[in-house]
N, C-alpha and C positions, 0 to 999 in steps of 0.2 A: 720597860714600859714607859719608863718617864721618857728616855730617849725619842721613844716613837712618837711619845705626845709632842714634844718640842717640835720634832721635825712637821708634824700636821698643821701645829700652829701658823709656823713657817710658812706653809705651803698655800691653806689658806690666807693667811694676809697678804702674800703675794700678787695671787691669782683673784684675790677678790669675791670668793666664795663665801662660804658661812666659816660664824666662828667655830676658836678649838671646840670647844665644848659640844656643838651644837655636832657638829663634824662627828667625833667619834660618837656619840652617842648614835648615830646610823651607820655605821661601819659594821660592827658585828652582825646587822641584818642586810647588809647591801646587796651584800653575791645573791643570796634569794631575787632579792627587787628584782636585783639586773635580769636574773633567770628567766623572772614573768614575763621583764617587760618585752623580753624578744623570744616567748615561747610561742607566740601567735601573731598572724599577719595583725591582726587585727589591734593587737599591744602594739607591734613595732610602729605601725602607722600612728600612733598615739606620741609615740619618742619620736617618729620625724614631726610631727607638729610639734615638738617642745622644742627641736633644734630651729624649727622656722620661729619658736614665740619670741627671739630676742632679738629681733630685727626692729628697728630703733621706730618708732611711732611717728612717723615725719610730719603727720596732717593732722596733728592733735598739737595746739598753745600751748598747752601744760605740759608737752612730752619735746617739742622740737624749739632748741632753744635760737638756733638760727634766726627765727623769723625777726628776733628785736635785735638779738645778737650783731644784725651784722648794720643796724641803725637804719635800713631801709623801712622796715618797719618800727614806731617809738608808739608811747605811749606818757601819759601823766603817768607819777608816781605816789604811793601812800594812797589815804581817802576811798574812796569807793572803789577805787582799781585794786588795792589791796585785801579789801573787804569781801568782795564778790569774786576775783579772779586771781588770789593769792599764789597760783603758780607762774602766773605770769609774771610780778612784782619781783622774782629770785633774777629770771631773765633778763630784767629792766635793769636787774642789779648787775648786771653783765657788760650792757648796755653801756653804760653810765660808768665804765672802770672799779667795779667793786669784787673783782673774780680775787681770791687768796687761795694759798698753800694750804693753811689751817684745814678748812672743809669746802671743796672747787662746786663750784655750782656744776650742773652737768654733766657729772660726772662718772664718764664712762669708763673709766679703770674698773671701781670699785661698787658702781650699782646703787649710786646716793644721786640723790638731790635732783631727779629727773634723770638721771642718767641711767641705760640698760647697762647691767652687769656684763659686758661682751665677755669677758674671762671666764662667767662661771657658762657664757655660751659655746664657747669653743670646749671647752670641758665635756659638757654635756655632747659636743658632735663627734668627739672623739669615743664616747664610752657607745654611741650608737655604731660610728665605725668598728669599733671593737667586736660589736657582737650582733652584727644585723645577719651577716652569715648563718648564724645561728638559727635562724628563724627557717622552721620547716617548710610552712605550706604557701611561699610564695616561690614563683619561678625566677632561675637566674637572671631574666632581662629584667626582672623588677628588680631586683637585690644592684641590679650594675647602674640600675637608672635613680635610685634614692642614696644609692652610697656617692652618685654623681650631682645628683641635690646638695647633701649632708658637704661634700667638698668645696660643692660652691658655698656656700653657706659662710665655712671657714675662712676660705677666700676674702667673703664680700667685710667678715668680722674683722680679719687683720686688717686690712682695708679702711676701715674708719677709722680703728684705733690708729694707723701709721699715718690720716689723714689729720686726725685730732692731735695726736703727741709726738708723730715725727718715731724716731727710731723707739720698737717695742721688743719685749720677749716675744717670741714667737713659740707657739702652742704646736707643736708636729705632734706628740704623744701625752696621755697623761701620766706621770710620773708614780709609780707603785706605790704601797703604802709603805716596802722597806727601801725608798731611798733615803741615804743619808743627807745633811745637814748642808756639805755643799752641792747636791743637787738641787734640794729645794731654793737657793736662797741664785734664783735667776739672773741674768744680765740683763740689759736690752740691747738689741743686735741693730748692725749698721742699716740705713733706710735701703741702701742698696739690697744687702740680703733679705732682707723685708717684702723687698717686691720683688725679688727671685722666686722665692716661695709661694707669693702668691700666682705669680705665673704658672709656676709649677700644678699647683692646684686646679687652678682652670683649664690646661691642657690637659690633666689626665681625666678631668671629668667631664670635658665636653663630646668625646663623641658616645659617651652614653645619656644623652641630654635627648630628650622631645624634641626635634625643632618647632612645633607649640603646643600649646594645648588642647587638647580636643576634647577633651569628658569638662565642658564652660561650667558646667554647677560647680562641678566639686573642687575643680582643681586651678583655677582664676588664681594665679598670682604666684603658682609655685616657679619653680628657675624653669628655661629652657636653654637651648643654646645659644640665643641670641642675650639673654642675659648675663651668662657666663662670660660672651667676647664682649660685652658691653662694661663689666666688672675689669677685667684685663684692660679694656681701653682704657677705663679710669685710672688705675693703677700706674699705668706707663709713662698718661700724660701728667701724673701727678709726679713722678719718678723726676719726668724729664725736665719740671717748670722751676722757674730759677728759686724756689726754697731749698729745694734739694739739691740741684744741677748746678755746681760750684757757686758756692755761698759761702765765700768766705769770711761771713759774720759767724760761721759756726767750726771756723779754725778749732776751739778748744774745744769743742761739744764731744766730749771722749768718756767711756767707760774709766773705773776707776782705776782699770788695768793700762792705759796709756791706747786703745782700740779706739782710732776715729770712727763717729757714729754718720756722717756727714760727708762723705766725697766733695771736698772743696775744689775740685778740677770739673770745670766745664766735661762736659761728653757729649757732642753735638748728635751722636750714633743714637743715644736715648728719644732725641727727636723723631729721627726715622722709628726707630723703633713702635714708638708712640704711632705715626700716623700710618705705620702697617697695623696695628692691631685697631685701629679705628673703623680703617677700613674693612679688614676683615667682619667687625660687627656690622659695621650698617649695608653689607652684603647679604648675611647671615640675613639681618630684620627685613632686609630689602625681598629676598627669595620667600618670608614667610609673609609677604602682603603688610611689612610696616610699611608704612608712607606717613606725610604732615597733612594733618587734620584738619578740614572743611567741615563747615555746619550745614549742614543738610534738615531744613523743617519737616517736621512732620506732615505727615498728608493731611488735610485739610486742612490746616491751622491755615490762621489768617499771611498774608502778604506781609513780608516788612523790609523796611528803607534797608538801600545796598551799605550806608554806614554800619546799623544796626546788624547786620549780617558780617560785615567785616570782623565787628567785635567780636560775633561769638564765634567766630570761627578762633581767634583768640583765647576768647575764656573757657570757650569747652574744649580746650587743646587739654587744659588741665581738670574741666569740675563734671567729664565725660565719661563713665565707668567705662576701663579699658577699650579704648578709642584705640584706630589705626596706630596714633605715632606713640602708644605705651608699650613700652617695649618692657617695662615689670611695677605693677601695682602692688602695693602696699596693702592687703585687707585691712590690716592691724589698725588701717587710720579710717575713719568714715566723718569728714570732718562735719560735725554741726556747734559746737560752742565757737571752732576757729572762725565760722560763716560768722556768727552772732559777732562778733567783736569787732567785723570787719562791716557792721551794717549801722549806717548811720541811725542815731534815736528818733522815734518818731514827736512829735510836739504843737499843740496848737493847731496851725493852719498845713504844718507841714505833710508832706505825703505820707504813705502808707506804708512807711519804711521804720521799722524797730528793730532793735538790737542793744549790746551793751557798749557798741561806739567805741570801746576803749583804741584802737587798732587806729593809729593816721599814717600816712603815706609822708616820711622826713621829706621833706621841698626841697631839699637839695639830692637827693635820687630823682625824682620828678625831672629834676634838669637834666639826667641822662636822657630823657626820652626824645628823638628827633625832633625835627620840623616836618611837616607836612611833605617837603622834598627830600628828607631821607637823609639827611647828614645832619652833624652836631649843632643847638641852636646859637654858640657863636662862631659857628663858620658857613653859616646861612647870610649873605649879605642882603634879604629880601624880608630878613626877619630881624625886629627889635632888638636886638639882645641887651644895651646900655641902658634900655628903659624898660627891662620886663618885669619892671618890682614896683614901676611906679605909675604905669600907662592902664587906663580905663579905657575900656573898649565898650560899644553894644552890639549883642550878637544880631548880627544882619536878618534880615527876612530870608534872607536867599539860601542863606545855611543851612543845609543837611540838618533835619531834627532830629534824627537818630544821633548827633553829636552833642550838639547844647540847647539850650532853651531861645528861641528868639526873640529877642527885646530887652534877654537879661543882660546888667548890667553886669561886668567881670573884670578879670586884668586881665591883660595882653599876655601875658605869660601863659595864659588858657587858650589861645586861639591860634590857629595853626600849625598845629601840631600833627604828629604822625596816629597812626590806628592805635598802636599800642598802647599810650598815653591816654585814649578813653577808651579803653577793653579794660585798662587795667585800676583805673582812677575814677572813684564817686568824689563829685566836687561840687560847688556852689552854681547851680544852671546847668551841672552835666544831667545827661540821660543814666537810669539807675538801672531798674528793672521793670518787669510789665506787673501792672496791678494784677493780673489773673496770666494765667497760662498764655503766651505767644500774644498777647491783648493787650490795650491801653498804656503804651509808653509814658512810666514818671521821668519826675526829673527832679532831683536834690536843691530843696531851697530854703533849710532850716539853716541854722544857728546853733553852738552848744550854751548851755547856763553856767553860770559861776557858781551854784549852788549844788549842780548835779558834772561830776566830771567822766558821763559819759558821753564822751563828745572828741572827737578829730582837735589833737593840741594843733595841728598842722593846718588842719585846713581841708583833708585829703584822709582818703580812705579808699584800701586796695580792695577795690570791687572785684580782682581778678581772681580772686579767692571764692567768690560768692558764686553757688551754682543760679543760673539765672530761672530754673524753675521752680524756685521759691513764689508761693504764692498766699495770697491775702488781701485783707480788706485795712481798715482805717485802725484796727485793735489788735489783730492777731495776723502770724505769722507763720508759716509750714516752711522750715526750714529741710531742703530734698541731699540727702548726704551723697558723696560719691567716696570711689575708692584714690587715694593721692597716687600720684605719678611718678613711681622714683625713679624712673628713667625714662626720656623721652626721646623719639629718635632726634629731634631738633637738636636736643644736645651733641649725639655722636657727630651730626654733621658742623658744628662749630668745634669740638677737640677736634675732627679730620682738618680741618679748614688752619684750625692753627698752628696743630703738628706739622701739618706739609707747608705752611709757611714758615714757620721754626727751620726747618731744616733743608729745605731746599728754595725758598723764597716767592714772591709773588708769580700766579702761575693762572692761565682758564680756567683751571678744575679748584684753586682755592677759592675763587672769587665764583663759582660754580656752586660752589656749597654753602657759602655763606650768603647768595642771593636766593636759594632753594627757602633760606628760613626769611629771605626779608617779602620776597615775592608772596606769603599770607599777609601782611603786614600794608599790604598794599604798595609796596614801595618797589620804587625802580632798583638795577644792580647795582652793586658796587661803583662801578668802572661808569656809569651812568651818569649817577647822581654824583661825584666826585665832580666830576669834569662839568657838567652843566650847572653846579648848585652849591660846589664847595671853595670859600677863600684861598684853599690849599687842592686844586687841581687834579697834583700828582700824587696826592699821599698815597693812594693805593697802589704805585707803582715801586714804593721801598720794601721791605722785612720791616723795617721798625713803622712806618706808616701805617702798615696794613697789620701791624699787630696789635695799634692801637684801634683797627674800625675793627676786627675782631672783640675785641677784649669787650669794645661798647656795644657791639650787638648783642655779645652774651651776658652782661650785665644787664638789658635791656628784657631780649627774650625770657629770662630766668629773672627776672623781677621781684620781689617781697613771695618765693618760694623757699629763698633758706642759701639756695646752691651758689650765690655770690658770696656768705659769708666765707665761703673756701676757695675760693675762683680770689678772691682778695688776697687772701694768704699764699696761695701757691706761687701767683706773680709779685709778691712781694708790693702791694701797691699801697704804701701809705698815705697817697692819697686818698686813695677809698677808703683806709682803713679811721680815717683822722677826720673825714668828710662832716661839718658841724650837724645839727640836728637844727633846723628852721622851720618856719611856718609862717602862716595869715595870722595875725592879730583878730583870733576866732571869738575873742569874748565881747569887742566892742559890735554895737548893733544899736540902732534909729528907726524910728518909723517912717523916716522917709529914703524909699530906696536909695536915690543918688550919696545922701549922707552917708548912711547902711557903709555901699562900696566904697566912700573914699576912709572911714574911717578901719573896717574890714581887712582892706589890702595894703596892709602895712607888715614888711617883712620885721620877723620877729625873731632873734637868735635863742634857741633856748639852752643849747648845752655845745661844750668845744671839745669835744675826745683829743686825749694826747696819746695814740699807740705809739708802743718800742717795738725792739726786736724779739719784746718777751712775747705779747700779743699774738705771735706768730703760733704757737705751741701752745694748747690749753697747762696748766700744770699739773703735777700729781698729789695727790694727796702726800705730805707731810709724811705723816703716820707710818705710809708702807716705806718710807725710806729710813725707817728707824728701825723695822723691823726686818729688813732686806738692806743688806750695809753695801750691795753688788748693783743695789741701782741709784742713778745720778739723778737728778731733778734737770727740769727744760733747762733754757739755760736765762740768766736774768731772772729768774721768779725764788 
């Protein structure tokens, strides 16, 4: 007995389940449980929603640490951000270099600190594999189409974990209750075999997959096929990008057995690989009527500016409940505090815009966003770039009102820019939302207090978050939730775009798919805007050229949603990763505008991140490598 105890203990710290104690004390009643849970259709379909409840909450602040994590999105710390929105503050702690061994913020080994337990979720899909069979009064094609869910499932779980920590244990079976001692006490297997498995996974479950859903009530968001190849893309292109794809910074990265965890030899095969399995999904979503999303108004609602329509063909790509280009929504998340954080306070004279403000858009992501012509703003020779920190501009009469306010006074670094950059940014003179439904265009022209710091450190606040049919007066607010977007097809078509330039080079069909996303955006192609608009001509006509206008559209596209904090890490980019945290000098303010602005727009450095190579790899809690002596920690932490 005491043997068995030891070994459970084991097993649980490992795997991240419950303690000993808590563990055996449901043991001697389990097999019943299990009995229930899959004596009836109607129990089993209760155990497939417990294997869909660990799917990570991505449109919830307090649930997805990404959002600040990757410094696109910053915030003040301590004060009223701590007081009010204490989850977020752990984040910031992230942010700002404060992630330890000891207890990891985030953490998705173990099921702490905002982090889902993936381990005790894979467990859990295994024990429904185990015995969904069982279950009498459902027919074979259901039994082939939920154990093809339950697969994917596991998939998409190794999958984050191998995306968060690089080489993990891999969950194929659950381990009996009389396995001994060196069973329980796991390795973590090389990232190669990692995503073999997972491959493995999504072929044997996709041709028992829906290709969609058709019962829209009840079943919005479970897997179909085109999510399965959409998981596989991920996977591949994660596989093939230079973290994994010969990195020889992770020469020693080895079990403690002398087992490289790391393939430090290039494999250009992984490319291809990658951009067949890309393809194959955005086939797959293409056959089931995905496409990229236009706004289309409602019948009768009033007219509005071709600007204004640009946006939200932008922002409702994301705050649209399963729109064309969602290729698999999240129910889990229905974001309304995320909206709140990301809406400027309302004050005095200012519009009818309230919120907890905490959320600013860092100025130096803002500098990803084009020019108006479609290439970087210093390879735009038509556009400022030596003085866009220092030049005051007034917005023209003649300018589109659906983009800024006319006569406001601004900096140059606001004007001329691409769609993106105001879909996705509430700023001082930008357009926000309509005071009532599709009616009354605001426009943002408060100030934060030094005594209250809910307010934009920056300057800037990611409107692209904010469903735009929120509606209100001068006091109150109706914030309208939607379902988050964890996969869009916008994305397959930039992995496709970069895969096939990865591995076979500039080509029609890459610059094909990466004009497919810039073409909503308002913007000319690639090969267009290059040559008419850019200092550098021919970039688009290198592999290395055009893997850096990739890289920036999809930092661009995927904006303050989270998916750059990993898009950073997979390329190895520390530039991005080290990118300072800046802003307006938000707190000086005058009653006479012209002062207002020049004292306003004074660039303001607030914090300088130093990442390493540890940065790369979240780490593991401490703990379980005291108690598992078979696993290594990332490397550097």
């Amino acid at each position: 007995m005491s043997k068995i105890k030891n070994i459970l203990f084991l097993l649980m710290v490992v795997l991240s389940n419950l303690s000993c104690r808590k563990y055996l004390d449901v043991v001697p009643d389990f097999t019943p449980t299990i009995e229930n849970a899959f004596a009836l259709r109607t129990q089993a379909k209760k155990y497939l929603a417990t294997c869909y409840s660990y799917l990570p909450r991505l449109g919830e602040y307090s649930d997805n640490f990404t959002f600040v994590a990757s410094r696109e999105i910053v915030a003040p710390t301590g004060g009223v951000t701590l007081s009010v929105a204490p989850a977020l503050q752990q984040f910031l702690d992230i942010a700002y270099g404060s992630q330890s061994v000891n207890d990891p913020i985030a953490n998705y080994w173990d099921g702490a600190r905002a982090g889902v337990p993936m381990y005790r979720g894979l467990r859990d899909c295994n024990i429904f594999l185990e015995n969904i069979n069982k279950v009498p009064d459902m027919t074979e094609d259901e039994k082939k189409q939920w154990i093809a869910e339950v697969k994917t499932l596991k998939a998409y779980y190794h999958f984050f974990l191998l995306r968060m920590y690089g080489p993990i244990p891999v969950i194929r079976k659950n381990l009996p209750i009389s396995a001994d001692v060196d069973e329980v006490q796991v390795k973590r297997e090389p990232v190669d075999d990692v995503v073999t498995y997972i491959v493995e996974l999504i072929d044997e479950a996709t041709p028992d997959l829906p290709p969609a859903i058709f019962n829209t009530t009840e079943e919005m968001g479970r897997i179909t096929k085109a999510v399965a190849l959409s998981i596989k893309a991920q996977a591949l292109v994660l596989s093939a990008s230079p973290l994994f794809n010969g990195n020889a910074d992770y020469a020693d990265f080895k079990n403690k057995d002398g087992q490289s965890l790391v393939n430090i030899t290039f494999d250009a095969m992984k490319w291809k690989n990658a951009a067949d399995a890309c393809k194959a999904a955005i086939q797959e979503a293409q056959g089931v009527g995905h496409s990229m999303y236009y706004f289309s108004a409602p019948v009768g609602t009033p007219a509005i500016l071709p600007s204004t329509k640009a946006g939200l063909d932008i922002r409702c790509a994301i705050t649209e409940d399963f729109n064309v280009e969602t290729i698999w929504g999240f129910k889990n998340s229905k974001p309304n505090a995320l909206q709140l954080l990301a809406i400027p306070n309302n004050g005095g004279s200012r519009p009818a815009i309230i919120g907890n403000a905490f959320y600013g858009a860092n100025m130096e992501a803002c500098e990803v966003f084009y020019t108006k012509n479609g290439v970087p703003i210093d390879e735009d020779p038509t556009w400022d770039y030596a003085n866009r920190y220092t030049k005051l501009v007034t917005v023209p009469n003649s300018l589109d009102t659906g983009l800024l306010k006319r006569g406001f006074i601004t900096s140059s670094f606001n004007v001329e820019r691409e769609n993106r950059f105001y879909a996705d940014l509430t700023f001082q003179g930008s357009s926000f939302v309509y005071k009532t439904y599709m009616k009354d265009l605001l426009y943002y022209t408060g100030i934060g207090t030094a005594s209250n710091d809910k307010y934009s450190m920056t300057g800037y606040w990611p409107k692209k978050l904010v469903n735009y049919k929120a509606t209100g007066d001068n006091n109150t607010r109706t914030i309208v939730p939607y379902t988050w977007p964890a996969i869009r097809l916008s994305e397959l078509y930039l992995m496709y775009a970069e895969a096939l330039n990865e591995s076979s080079g500039p080509s029609a069909e890459v610059y094909s798919y990466v004009d497919s996303v810039r073409v909503r955006a308002g913007l000319k192609g690639v090969v267009e805007s290059w040559t008419q608009f850019s200092k550098k001509p021919t970039k688009f006509a290198t592999k290395e050229g055009l893997r850096e206008i990739i890289q920036q559209e999809t930092q661009i596209e995927f904006m303050f949603e989270g998916n750059n904090y990993w898009n950073a890490r997979r390329w190895k980019r520390f530039d991005i990763l080290n990118r300072p945290i800046t802003g307006w000098d938000v707190l000086k303010k005058t009653s006479v505008p012209a002062d207002a602005a020049a004292l306003y727009y004074k660039k303001v450095n607030y914090f300088q991140p130093v990442a390493m190579n540890r940065d790369l790899l979240a780490p593991i809690r401490e703990y379980n490598l005291s108690v598992n002596h078979n696993l290594v920690q990332n490397p550097k932490w």
